[in-house]
C-alpha positions in Angstrom: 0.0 0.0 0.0 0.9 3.8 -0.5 2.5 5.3 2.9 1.5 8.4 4.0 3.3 11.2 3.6 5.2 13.0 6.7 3.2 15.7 8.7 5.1 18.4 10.5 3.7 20.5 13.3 0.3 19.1 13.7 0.6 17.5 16.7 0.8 13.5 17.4 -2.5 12.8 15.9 -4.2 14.1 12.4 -6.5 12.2 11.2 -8.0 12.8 7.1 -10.7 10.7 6.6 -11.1 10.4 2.3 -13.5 8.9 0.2 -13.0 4.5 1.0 -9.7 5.5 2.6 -8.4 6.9 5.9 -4.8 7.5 6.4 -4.3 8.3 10.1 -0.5 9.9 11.1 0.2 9.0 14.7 3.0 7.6 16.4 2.3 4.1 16.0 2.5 4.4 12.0 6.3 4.6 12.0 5.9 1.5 14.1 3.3 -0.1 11.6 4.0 -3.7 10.1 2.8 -5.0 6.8 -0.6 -6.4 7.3 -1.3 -8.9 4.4 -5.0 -10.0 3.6 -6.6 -12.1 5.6 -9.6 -14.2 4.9 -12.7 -12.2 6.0 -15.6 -14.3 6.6 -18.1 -14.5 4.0 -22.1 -12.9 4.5 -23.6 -15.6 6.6 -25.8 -17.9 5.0 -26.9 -21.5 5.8 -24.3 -23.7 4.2 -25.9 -27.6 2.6 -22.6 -29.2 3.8 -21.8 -28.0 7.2 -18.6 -30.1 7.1 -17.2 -27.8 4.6 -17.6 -24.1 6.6 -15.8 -23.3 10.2 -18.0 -22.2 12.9 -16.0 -18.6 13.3 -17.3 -18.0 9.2 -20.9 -18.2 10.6 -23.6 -16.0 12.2 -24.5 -16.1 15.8 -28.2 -17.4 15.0 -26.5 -20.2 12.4 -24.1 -21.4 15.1 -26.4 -21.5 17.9 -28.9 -23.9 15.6 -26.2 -26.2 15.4 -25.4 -26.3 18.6 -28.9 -26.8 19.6 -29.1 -29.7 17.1 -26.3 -31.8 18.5 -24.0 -30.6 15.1 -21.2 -29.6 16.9 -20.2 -28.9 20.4 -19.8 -25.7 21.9 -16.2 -26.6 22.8 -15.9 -27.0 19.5 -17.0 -23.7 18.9 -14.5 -22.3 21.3 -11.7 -24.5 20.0 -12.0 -23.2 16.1 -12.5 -19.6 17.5 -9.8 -19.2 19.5 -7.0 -21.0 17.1 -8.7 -18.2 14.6 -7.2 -15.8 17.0 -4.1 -17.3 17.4 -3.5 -17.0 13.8 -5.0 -13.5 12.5 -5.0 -12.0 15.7 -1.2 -10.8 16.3 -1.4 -9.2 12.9 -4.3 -7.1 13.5 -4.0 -6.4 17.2 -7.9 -6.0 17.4 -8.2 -8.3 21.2 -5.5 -7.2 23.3 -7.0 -9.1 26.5 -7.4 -12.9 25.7 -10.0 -14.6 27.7 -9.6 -18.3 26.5 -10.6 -19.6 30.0 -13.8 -17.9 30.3 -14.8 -19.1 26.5 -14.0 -22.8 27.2 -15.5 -22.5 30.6 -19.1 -21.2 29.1 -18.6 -23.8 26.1 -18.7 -26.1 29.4 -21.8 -25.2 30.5 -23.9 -24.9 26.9 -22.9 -28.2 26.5 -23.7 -29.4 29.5 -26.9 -27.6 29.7 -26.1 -25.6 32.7 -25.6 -22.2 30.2 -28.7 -21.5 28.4 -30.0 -18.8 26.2 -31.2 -17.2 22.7 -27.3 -17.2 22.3 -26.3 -20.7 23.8 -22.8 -21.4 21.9 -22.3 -18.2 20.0 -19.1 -16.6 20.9 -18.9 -12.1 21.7 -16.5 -9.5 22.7 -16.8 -6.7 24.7 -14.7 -3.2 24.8 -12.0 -2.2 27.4 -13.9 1.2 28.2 -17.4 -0.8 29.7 -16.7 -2.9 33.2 -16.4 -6.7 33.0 -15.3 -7.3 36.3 -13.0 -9.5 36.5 -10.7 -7.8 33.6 -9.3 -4.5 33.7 -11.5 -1.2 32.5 -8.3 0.8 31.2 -9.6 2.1 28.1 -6.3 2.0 26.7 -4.7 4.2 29.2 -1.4 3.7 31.2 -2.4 4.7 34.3 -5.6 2.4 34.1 -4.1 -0.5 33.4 -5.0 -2.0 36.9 -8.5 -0.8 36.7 -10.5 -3.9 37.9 -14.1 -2.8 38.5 -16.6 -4.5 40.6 -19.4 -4.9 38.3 -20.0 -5.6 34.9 -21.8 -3.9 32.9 -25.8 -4.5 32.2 -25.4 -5.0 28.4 -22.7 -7.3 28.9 -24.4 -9.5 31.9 -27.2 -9.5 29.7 -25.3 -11.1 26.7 -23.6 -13.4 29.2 -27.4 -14.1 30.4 -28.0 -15.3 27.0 -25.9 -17.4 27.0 -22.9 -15.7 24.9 -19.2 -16.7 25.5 -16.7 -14.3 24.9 -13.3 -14.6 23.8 -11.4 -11.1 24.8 -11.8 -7.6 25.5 -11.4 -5.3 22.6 -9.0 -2.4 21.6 -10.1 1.4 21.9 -8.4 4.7 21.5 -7.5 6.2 24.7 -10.7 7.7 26.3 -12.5 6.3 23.3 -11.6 10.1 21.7 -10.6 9.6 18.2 -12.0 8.1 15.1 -9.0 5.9 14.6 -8.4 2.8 17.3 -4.4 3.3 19.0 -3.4 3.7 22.2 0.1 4.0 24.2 -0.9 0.6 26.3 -2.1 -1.8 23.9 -0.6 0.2 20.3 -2.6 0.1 17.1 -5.5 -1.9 15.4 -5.4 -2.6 12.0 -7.9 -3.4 9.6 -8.4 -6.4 8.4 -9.4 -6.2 4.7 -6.6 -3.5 4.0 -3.0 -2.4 5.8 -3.7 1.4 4.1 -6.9 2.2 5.7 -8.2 2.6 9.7 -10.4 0.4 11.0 -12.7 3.1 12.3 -13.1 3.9 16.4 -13.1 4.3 19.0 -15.1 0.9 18.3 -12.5 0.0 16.2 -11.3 -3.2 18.1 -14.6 -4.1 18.4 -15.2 -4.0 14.3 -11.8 -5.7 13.2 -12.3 -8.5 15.6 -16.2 -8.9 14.3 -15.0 -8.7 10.7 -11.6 -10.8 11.1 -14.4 -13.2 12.5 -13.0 -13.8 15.6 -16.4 -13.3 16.9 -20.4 -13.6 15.6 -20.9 -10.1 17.0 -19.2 -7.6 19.2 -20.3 -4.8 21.7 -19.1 -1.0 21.4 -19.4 2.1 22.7 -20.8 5.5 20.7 -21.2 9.1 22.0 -20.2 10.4 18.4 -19.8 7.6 15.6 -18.2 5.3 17.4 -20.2 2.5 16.8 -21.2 3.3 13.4 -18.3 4.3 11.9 -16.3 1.2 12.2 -19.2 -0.8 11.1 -19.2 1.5 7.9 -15.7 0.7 7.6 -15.7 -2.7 8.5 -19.2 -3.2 5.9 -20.9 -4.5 9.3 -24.2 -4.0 10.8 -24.2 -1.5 14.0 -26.9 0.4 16.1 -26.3 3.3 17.9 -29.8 3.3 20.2 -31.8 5.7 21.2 -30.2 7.5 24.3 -31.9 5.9 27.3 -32.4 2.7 25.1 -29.9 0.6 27.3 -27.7 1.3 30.6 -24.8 4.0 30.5 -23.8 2.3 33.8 -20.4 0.9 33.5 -19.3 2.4 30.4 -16.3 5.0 30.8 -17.8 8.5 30.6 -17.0 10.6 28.3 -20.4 12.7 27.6 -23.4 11.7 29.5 -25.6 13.1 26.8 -24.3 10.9 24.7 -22.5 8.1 26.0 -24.5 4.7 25.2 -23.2 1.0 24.6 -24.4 -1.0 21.4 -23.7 -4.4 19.3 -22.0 -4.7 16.6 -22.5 -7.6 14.1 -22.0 -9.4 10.4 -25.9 -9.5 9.9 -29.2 -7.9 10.9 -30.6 -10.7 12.9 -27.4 -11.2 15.2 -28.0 -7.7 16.0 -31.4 -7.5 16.6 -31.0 -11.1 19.1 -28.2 -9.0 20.7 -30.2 -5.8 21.1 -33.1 -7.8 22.8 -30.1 -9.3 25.5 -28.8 -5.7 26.1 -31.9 -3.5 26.1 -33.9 -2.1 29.2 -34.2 -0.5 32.2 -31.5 0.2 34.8 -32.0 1.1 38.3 -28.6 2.5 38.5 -29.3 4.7 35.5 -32.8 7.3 35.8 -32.4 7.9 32.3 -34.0 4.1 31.1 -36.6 4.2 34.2 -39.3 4.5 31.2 -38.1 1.5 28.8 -40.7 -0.7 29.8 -43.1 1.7 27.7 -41.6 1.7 24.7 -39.7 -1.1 24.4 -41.1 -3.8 21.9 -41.3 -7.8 23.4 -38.8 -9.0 20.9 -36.4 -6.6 18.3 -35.8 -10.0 16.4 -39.4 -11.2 16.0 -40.3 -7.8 14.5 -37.8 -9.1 11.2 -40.4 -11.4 11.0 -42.0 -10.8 7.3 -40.6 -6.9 7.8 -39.9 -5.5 4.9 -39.9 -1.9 2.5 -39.2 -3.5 -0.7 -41.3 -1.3 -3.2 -43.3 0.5 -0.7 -43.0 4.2 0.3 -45.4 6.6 1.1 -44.9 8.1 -2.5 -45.7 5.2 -4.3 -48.8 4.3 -2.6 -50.1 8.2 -3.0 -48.7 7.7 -6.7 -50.6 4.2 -6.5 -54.0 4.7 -4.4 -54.6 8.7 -4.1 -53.8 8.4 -0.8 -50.9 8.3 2.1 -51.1 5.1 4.5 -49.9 5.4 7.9 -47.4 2.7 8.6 -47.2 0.6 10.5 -51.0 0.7 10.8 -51.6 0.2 7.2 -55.2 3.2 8.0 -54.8 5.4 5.3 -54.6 9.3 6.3 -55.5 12.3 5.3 -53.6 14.4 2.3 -53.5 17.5 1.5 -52.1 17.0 -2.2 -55.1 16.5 -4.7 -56.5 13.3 -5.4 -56.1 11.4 -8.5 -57.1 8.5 -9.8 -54.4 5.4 -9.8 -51.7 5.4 -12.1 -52.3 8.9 -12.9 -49.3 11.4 -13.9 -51.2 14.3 -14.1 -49.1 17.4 -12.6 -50.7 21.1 -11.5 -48.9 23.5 -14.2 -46.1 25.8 -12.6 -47.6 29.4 -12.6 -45.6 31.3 -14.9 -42.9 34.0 -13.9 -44.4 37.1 -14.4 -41.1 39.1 -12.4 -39.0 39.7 -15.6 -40.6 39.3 -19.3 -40.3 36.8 -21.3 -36.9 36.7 -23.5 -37.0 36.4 -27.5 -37.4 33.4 -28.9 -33.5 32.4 -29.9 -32.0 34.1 -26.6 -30.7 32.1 -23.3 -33.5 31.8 -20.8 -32.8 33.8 -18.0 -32.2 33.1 -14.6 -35.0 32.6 -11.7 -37.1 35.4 -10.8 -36.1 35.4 -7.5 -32.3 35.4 -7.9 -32.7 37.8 -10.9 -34.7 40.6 -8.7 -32.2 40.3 -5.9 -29.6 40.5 -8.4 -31.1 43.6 -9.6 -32.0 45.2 -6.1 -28.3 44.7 -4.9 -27.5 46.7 -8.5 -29.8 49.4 -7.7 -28.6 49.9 -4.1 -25.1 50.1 -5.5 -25.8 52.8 -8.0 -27.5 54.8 -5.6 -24.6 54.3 -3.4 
């Protein structure tokens, strides 16, 4: 790939973010190492001959079906994930706290039945700014490095709850403040499709392990982009919620109008089973006291039969005459004339009666309203 070129007196960290591309200059990219291709696992999709597909190329939903059906073992599970690590991880750098015990402990349990959930046997990571006691909270800072909270975080028990194992703790810029993922403790994240371009942040960890499939799904942080930028990078699937939607207990503070913890994941159904796991209402936080209103029974059994393929409220005025109110399907009131369907019938424009009408032959002019201004600044100035 290209290198970028030297930057003098702009500080350790300038970031240009161009179009597919996003060069970074920052200590760590004297320090960089060539990062060759690495298989990234294809979309997820049922596969006739299981035998054929590892575990750590599928979705969340996929792996825990064949789990449930006796297919493979959740140590199994573990076992292909974690020797994907061992072999993509060191070049990427995207889990900088291993937690191999923990994942062949819960593949234990789901396979013994004492672990169960929605998300028996998939495997998840988790950031290093939210607390997951027992594992340090540093968030990428020296001086943190020892920070072992007491609690873990409501998103994350939730997942655990489900019945999720994780396999590490993800990287982050330091205070989760930059839009590309390095730090002085744990150094830089890379991306995993290309050495020349960032993986995103502060989520960044979070993304390249998700789309270096060393998970199903991740979860991330976002106060602004920080979830959705490295799943735009990473071509991922990530929700930023609404703020109050889930717990900002535990997560590292860095704006509490804005601070809120989210999954990241390869597909639209892992994320939706994750949201349902990390959703609701939080004692220790006052802002998600009112989630039980608004909060639907099941994110994931909303997908069922959802879809806005051909529909839009101009096509069915265009269509019917008429606006429908979704998800209702009432129709409502509009204020546009009616028509009959299929109709292309348009009201003529009233014609500009501000300037006259040029000679046929001779360039149209310019709108009425720009043209009088034109002229009224003109006027002022020859009075002037």
């Amino acid at each position: 790939g290209m290198s970028p070129p030297p930057v003098e007196g702009l500080g350790s960290w300038v970031n240009l973010i161009l179009p597919r591309r996003s060069w970074t200059y920052s200590p760590f990219t004297k320090q960089r190492k060539e990062v060759s291709a690495i298989q990234v696992a294809p979309l997820p999709s049922l596969h006739k001959n299981q035998s054929m597909t590892k575990t750590w190329q599928m979705s969340a939903v996929e792996t825990v079906e064949l789990v449930r059906s006796g297919s493979v073992s959740a140590a199994e599970v573990a076992e292909e994930h974690i020797a994907r690590i061992d072999a993509v991880n060191p070049r990427l750098n995207a889990i900088v706290l291993r937690t191999d015990d923990a994942l062949r402990k819960a593949a234990t349990g789901v396979d013994s039945g004492t672990l169960a959930g929605p998300l028996a046997g998939a495997v998840v990571t988790t950031k290093i700014n939210t607390d997951h006691a027992p594992y340090p909270s540093d968030n990428g800072i020296k001086s943190l490095r020892d920070n072992v909270p007491g609690t873990v975080h409501p998103c994350i028990k939730g997942l655990l709850d489900a019945g999720l194992m994780m396999a590490g703790r993800t990287n982050s810029p330091a205070f989760a403040m930059r839009f590309h993922t390095a730090n002085d403790l744990h150094g830089e994240t890379m991306d995993p499709h290309r050495n020349d371009i960032s993986p995103g942040g502060s989520s960044g960890g979070t993304g390249a392990a998700v789309a270096a499939s060393f998970a199903a799904a991740g979860m991330g942080s976002d106060t602004c982009g920080s979830i959705r930028i490295p799943s735009a990078n990473q071509n991922l699937v990530g929700l930023r919620g609404t703020h109050g939607l889930s717990s900002r207990t535990g997560v590292m503070p860095l704006s509490s109008t804005q601070d809120i913890a989210g999954p990241l994941a390869r597909n639209v159904t892992d994320l939706a089973t994750m949201l349902d796991a990390t959703v609701g209402a939080d004692p220790a936080d006052a802002i998600t006291k009112d989630n039980g209103t608004h909060i639907p029974r099941s994110y994931r059994e909303a997908l069922a039969g959802a879809t806005l393929k051909g529909r839009s409220p101009e096509n069915e005025q265009r269509l019917t005459g008429h606006r429908t109110c979704w998800p209702s399907g009432r129709p409502v009131a509009c204020r546009c004339s009616p028509r009959r369907p299929g109709s292309a019938r348009r009201r003529p424009r009233p014609r500009c009666t501000a300037r006259p009408v040029p000679p046929a032959g001779r360039r149209r002019n310019r709108p009425c309203s720009r043209s009088s201004t034109t002229s009224s600044i003109r006027e002022s100035r020859l009075t002037l």
